[in-house]
Every structure is written in structure tokens, then in C-alpha cells.
N, C-alpha and C positions, 0 to 999 in steps of 0.2 A: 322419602315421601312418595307417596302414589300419585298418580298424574291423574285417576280416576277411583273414584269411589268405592269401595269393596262391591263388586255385582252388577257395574254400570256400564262396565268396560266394552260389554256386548251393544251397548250404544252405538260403539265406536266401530271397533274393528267387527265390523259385519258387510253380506252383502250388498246393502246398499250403498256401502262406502265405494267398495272395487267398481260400481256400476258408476259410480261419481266419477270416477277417476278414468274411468276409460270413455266416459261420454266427453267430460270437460277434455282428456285428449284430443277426441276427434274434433270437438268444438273451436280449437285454438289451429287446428293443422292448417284453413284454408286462407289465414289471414295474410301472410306472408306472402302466400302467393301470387296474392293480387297488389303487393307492394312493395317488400324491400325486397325481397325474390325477385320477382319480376324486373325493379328496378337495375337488377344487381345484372339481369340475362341482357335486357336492351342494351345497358351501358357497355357492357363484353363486345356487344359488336356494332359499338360505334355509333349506336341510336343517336340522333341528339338531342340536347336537354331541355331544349323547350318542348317534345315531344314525351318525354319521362316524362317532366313536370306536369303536361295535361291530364298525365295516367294515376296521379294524385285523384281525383277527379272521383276513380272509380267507388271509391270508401263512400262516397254518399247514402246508399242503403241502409249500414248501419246508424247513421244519425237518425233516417227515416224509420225505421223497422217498426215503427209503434205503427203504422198506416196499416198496414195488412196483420199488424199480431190480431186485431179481432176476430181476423178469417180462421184463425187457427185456435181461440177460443170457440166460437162458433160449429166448427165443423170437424169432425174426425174422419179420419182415414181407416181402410180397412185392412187387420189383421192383429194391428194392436188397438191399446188405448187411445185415447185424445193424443195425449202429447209423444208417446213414442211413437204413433203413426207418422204424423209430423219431419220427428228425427230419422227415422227411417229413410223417407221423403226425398228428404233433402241430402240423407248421407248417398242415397244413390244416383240422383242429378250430380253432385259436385264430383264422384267418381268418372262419369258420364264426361263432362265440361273441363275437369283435367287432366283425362287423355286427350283427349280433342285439341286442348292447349299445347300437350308435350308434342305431338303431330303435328301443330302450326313453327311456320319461321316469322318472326317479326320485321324480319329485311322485305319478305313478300307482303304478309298480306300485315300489316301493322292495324288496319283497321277491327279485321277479325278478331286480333289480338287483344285489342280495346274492349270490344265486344263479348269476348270470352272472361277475360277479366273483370267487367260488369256485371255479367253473370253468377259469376264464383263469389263477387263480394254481396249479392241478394241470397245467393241461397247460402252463404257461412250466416248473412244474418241472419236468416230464417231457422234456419238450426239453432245459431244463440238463440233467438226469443221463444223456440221450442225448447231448447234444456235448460232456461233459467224456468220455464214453467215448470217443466216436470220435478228439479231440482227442490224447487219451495211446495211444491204439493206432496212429493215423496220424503221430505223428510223431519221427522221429531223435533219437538221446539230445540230437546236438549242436544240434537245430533247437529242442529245449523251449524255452528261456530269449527264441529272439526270438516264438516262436509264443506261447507268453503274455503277452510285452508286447502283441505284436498285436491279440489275442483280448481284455486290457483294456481297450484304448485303443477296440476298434471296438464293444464293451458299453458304457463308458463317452457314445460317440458317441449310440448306440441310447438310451441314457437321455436326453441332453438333447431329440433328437428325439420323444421320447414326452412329455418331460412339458415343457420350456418350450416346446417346437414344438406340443405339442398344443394348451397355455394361450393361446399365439398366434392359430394358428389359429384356437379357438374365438371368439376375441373379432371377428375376423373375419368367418368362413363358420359359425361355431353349433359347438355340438358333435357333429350327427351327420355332419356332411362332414368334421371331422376327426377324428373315429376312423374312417372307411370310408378316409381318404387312409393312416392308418397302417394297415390291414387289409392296402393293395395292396403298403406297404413289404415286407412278407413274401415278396414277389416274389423279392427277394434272397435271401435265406436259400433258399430253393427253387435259384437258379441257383447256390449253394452245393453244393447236395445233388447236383445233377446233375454239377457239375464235379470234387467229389471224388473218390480214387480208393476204388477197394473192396478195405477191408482185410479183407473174412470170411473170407477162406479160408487164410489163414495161421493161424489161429489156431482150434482148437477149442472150440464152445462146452459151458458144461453138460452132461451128459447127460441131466439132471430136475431137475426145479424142487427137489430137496427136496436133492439138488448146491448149485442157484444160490443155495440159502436159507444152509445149512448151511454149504459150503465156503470162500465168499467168509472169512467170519469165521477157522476153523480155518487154512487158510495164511496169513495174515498174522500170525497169533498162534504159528505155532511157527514164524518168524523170528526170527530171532541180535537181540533187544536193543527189540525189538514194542512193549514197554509204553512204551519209552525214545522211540522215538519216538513213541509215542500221544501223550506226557506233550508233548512237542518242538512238536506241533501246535498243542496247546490252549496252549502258553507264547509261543510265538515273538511273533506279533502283539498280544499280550495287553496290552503297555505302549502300543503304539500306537492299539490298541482301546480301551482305558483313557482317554489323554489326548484322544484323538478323539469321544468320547460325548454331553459337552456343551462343544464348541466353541462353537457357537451364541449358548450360554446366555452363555458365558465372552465374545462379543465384544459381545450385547447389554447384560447386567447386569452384568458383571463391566467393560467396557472403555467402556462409556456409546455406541456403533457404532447408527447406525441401521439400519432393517432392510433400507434401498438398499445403503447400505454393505457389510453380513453379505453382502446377494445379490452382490456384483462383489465382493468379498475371499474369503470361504469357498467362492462355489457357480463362478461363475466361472472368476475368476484358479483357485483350487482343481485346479479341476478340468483345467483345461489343463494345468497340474504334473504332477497324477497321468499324464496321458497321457503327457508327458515322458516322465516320469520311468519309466513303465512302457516305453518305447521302449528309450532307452538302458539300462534294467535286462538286457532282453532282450540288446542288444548286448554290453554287458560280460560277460555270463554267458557268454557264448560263447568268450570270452577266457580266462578267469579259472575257470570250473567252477563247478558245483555249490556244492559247501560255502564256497568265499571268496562266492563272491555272497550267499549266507545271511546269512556274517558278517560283511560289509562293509557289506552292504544292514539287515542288524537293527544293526548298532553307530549307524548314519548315524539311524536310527528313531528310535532310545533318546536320542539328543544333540538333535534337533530337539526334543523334551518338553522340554529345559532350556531355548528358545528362549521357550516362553511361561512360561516360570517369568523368564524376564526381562523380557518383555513385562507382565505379569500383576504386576512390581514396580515397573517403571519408568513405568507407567500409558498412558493413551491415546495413540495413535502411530499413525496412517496408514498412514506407510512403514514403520513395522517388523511391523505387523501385515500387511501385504502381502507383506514381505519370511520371517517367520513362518510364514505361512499358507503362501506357497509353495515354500517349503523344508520342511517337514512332509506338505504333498503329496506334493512329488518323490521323496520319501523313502518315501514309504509307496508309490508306483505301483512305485520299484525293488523292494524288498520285497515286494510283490503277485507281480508277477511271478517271482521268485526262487519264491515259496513255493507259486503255482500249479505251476510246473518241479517243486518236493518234490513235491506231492500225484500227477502223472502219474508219477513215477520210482515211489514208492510201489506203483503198481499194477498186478496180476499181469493179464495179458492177457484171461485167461479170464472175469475178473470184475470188468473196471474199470469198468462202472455202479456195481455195489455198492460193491465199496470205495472209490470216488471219492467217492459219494453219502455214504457212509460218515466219511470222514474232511473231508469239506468241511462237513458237520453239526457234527462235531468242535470241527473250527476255530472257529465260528459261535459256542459256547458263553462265549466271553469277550463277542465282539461283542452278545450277548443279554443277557448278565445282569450287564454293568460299571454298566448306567448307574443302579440305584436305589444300589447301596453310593458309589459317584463323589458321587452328590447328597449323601449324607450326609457322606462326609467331607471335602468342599468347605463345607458347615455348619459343620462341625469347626473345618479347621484354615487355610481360606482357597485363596484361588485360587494364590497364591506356594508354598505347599510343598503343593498336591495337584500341581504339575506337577514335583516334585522325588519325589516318591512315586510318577508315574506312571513317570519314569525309572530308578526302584530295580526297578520292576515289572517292566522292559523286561530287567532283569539275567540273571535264572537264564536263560529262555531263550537266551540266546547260551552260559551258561556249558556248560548241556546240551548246547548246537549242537556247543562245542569237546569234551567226554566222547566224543560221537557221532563225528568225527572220523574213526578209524581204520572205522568201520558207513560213512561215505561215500564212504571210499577203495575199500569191496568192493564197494559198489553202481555206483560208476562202473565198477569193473572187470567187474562181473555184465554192464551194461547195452551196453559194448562188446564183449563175445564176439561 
């Protein structure tokens, strides 16, 4: 059977895809650096840990980033478009800011450190909430579904080369050859920028910033069913978010797994699932639309939780926690992907920094604030029915998805005029 349509293929595998891929690269390079990287360099030399712990601290930009996405609605840069100017922008400060970093020692100057770090994690957001714009403006209703498996799989990539390529390296060539060796990956991301095409002139921007502040908010609030979806965003992933929070914990203390183990089961094997999984999401989505991909892809979410509520009773197990782990990946990269596809279909042209930056904060809110209630009610009532509760949790969401239904039937047909 064909994955695509006789004649559609060119949907897919075309240059907007490789721009996808090499922008979402660059996108995912600087997150590590400012945190399990970083954390990985102080700890090497003795930092101490309530010092690490405050450098937690520095991620707050991305929670924030919807505050200045209107500046970048609002205003372009010169040489490209709106939104590649932007990325541009920012890919040459963070170049800038990570050598500077590889050049700094954390025994001297720990503050500057703090400082640099802060830096790197405003201008990585700033770059996300400029390539989810450009992402949802440049591309086909029909090309979303594989362009965000895409755009996962090649962040996904950019993470493990920032943070176990960096840890590598270090142990190797030191740590400042490799952060400078990650500075020049950036490379990519730039032959991104150059190679995309330029969507500004199809689309009008703001007229004033007090437009880009203002309006982003008011049209999407007086759309047919707004809060419906608001509610849709913050539920969908929420049971996956939920049962995912302390995995960790659950295959250390909970399954007796060492911590070699946890690394080749959870980070690993993991992670090559999620990529799958975010591959063939994008494929089926192409097939199937919108709202079944949601529903197919969250019902698939909701029933891997009952995987480790079987794992979690039948006790220690190898291959089932392998088997577990990557079935609950896969499941969640189809899902990712699906729900990156919602968050671009979501947003009005004019203002998809904002409202992207907007509703991806959204999102964010279950994945923030599951994991101190999870701790306690795993104290409660046990590892066996907290993952029978995360899949109760996984419920409304879809049940909302199905309400929503006839809102995604008008949206697919808005999005093909």
C-alpha cells in the first residue's frame, strides 16, 4: 500500500520539508545548554547543588516567550522575511553567547555563567516562537501532519547532540572545544534560513504593536467554540503528561532498574520511539486528517498508561519495560505530532508568533505543574492505580476532541478554500 497518494508525494518530500528539518535542528541545539549540559559541566567540577538547582531558574523565558512574540509579529528585520529575519537574529546572538560561554570557567566567574545561560535560554526562545511562526505560515494544510513529525524528530536529534554529544565530547577535547564544535552546528540552521522560501508578502502584518499586543488575543476569542478549544489544549496531552513525569522515578524506585538501565530503556530506546513514532504520525495524518489523527493518536496515549499500571503490578521485567517504554514513546511522538498540526491550524496568519507562543505556553501547563500532585498521590495510592488514574485523566480530553468534531470539520474546510 502507498503511504501517499498517487501525485501527492511532492507534498511531502520537497524543499520545505529539508528547511523544516534543518530549522527544527537548530531550534532544539540550545536547550541543553542551558540545562542538563550545563548541569552535567558544574557538577564535573564540584559546583554545589544548591547552586545547580538555582540555574534551574534560567528556563523561565520559555514559559514567558508569548511577552515579546508580538515584537516579532509586529516588526521585521532586514534581509529576509518577517519570520526568517527573526531566526536569523537569533541564530547569530546564540552563536555569539556560546562561545563566550565555552571561554567562561564556572569555578571563576559562576555569576557570568548564570548570566550567559539566561541569555541563551531568551534567545533559543525567541528563535522557537520565530520557527513555530514561520513553520505554520509556510506550510500546506496537507503537508502539517508530516512537517511536524519532521520538525520533532530533527529537535529531538539536536537534543541528543547537545547534551550526550556535548557530555562526550567533553570527556574527550574539555568543555570549551565542545561548546565552540556546537556554536558551528548552527551552521545548519542558517543554510535553513537561506534555503527557505519567503512567506511575508502574502500575508499582512500588524499595523502597531498595540494591534500585535491587543488583537492576537481578541480574534481567537471571538471564534465559534475558543474556550472549547483552549480547555482541548491544556486536556489533550495531560494524561500522557501525567503518566510521563516520573517515569524515571517509577523504573528506579518503583521497578529496582539501574541507572544504565533507565539510560538505554527510558533515554535511549525512548527516544528513537518518539522519533518513530513522530514519523509515521506525520504520515498517517496525511491519510486520515486532522481530528482522527487526534483521536487515534490520544486514545493510542491514554491505553499505553495502562501498560505500566501492568508493568508497575507484575513487577521487575526487562522486556516488558522495554516493550512499555517504547510503546508509550511511539505513542506519544504520534500524538506530538498530531498536536503540533492542531497548534499551526489554530493560528491566524497575521499573528502566529503570538498565538503559537500563546497556546504552546498553554499546553506546557499540565507538563509544569503534574509532577508535585503525581508525587503525592503515588505516596497515596501506589505505583498500580496512579497509572490507572493517569489513564482516567487521558479521558475528557478525547471526550472534548469528539464535542469538538463538527469545529474540525469547519476548520478543515476554512483551511482548504
Amino acid at each position: 500500500m502507498q503511504l501517499f497518494p498517487q501525485g501527492h508525494s511532492s507534498l511531502v518530500f520537497n524543499r520545505r520539508m529539508s528547511v523544516m528539518f534543518l530549522l527544527a535542528f537548530s531550534s532544539g541545539l540550545p536547550l541543553s545548554l542551558s540545562t542538563s549540559t550545563l548541569q552535567a559541566w558544574m557538577a564535573s567540577i564540584d559546583i554545589d547543588i544548591k547552586t545547580i538547582g538555582l540555574f534551574t531558574l534560567v528556563q523561565i523565558p520559555y514559559v514567558l516567550k508569548f511577552l515579546w512574540a508580538p515584537l516579532m509579529d509586529r516588526y521585521s528585520l532586514p534581509g529576509f522575511d518577517r519570520r526568517r529575519g527573526w531566526i536569523f537574529f537569533s541564530q547569530c546572538l546564540l552563536i555569539t553567547v556560546i562561545i563566550l560561554m565555552a571561554f567562561s570557567d564556572p569555578r571563576e566567574s559562576i555569576h557570568i555563567m548564570g548570566i550567559l545561560a539566561l541569555v541563551i535560554a531568551f534567545l533559543s526562545a525567541s528563535q522557537d516562537v520565530a520557527f513555530d511562526a514561520y513553520r505554520a505560515d509556510m506550510l500546506t494544510e496537507k503537508e502539517r501532519g508530516m512537517g511536524a513529525g519532521i520538525s520533532v524528530t530533527a529537535y529531538r536529534i539536536a537534543l541528543i547532540v547537545s547534551g550526550a554529544g556535548v557530555l562526550i565530547m567533553a570527556d574527550h577535547i574539555g568543555w570549551q572545544a565542545a561548546f565552540l564544535i556546537i556554536s558551528l552546528l548552527f551552521v545548519f540552521g542558517m543554510i535553513g534560513v537561506y534555503l527557505g522560501p519567503d512567506i511575508g508578502k502574502e500575508v499582512k502584518p500588524p499595523a502597531t504593536l498595540d494591534e500585535a499586543v491587543i488583537q492576537p488575543f481578541m480574534e481567537f476569542l471571538r471564534r465559534d467554540s475558543a474556550w472549547l478549544f483552549l480547555l482541548l489544549i491544556v486536556l489533550y496531552k495531560l494524561g500522557d503528561a501525567f503518566a510521563g513525569t516520573l517515569t524515571t522515578v517509577f523504573l528506579i524506585s518503583g521497578m529496582d532498574f539501574s541507572v544504565s538501565d533507565v539510560a538505554v530503556i527510558n533515554k535511549f530506546i525512548g527516544l528513537v520511539m518518539t522519533i518513530m513514532g513522530a514519523l509515521l504520525g506525520g504520515v498517517l495524518m496525511f491519510r486520515i486528517g486532522l481530528f482522527y489523527a487526534l483521536l487515534w493518536f490520544g486514545l493510542l496515549q491514554a491505553l499505553t498508561n495502562l501498560g505500566f499500571m501492568v508493568l508497575a503490578w507484575y513487577g521487575k521485567s526487562y522486556s516488558g519495560a522495554v516493550m512499555i517504554i517504547g510503546m508509550e514513546n511511539f505513542a506519544g511522538g504520534m500524538g506530538t505530532a498530531a498536536f503540533v498540526a492542531l497548534l499551526m491550524a489554530l493560528c491566524n496568519h497575521r499573528y502566529t508568533a503570538t498565538q503559537f507562543a500563546l497556546l504552546s505556553a498553554l499546553a506546557a501547563i499540565g507538563r509544569v505543574f503534574v509532577g508535585p500532585p503525581a508525587g503525592h498521590l503515588i505516596a497515596w495510592v501506589g505505583w498500580t492505580q496512579f497509572y490507572f488514574i493517569t489513564f482516567l485523566v487521558a479521558l475528557p480530553g478525547l471526550v472534548l476532541l469528539l464535542k469538538l468534531k463538527p469545529e474540525f470539520m469547519q476548520l478543515d474546510h476554512a483551511l482548504k478554500r
